[in-house]
N, C-alpha and C positions, 0 to 999 in steps of 0.2 A: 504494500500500500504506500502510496504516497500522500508527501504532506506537503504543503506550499507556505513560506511565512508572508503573513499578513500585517507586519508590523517589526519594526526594526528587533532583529534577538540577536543579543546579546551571546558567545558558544564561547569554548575555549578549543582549543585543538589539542586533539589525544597524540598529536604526535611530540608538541614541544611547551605545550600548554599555553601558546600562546592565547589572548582572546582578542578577537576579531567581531565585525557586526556585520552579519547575514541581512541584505534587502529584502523588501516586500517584490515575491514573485520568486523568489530562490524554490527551486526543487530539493526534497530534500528526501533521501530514501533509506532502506535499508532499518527503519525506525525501530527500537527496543526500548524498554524498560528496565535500566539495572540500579540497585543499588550501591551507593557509591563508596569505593573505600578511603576515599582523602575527605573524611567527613573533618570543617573545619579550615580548612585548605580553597582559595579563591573560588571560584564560579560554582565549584562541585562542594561545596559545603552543605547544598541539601542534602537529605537523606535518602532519595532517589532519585533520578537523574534521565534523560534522555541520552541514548546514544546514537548518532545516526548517521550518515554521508552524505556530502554535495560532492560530484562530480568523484568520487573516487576518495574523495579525503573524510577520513574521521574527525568528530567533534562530536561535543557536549554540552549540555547544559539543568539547570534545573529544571523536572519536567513539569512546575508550576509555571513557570515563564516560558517553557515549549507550550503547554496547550493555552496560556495564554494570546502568544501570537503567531499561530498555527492553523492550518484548518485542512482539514481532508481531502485530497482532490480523489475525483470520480473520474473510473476510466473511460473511455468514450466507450459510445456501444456497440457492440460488434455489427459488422455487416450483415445484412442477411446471406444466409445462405445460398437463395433464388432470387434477388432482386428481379421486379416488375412480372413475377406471378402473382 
């Protein structure tokens, strides 16, 4: 499933922890739910956390301020199988 952010968020990067700010319109995939072990420690200081990819890269964030500014996107719908019978 994917998610689209709708509102500036705020992630850090699992690779070097930087924190960077994801635009409205960002793809965002790969999405989980983990609990986080640097409880205390900057952005991951909540106590669960989203974990997810743009374009190939991991990051994070808390996932009150993911589904804050987040929102579902819907796949388009498949083609018919017989179009115009």
């Amino acid at each position: 499933m994917l998610r689209e952010v709708i509102d500036t968020l705020q992630v850090q990067t699992c690779r070097d922890r930087s924190v960077i700010a994801l635009e409205p319109g960002t793809l965002l995939s790969r999405c989980r739910i983990v609990r986080s072990a640097n409880i205390g420690a900057g952005l991951d200081s909540a106590v669960y956390v989203m974990a997810f990819a743009v374009s190939d890269r991991d990051y994070t964030c808390p996932l009150v301020r993911f589904l804050a500014r987040t929102q579902t996107v819907e796949p388009a719908p498949a083609a018919e199988a017989n179009p115009g019978r």
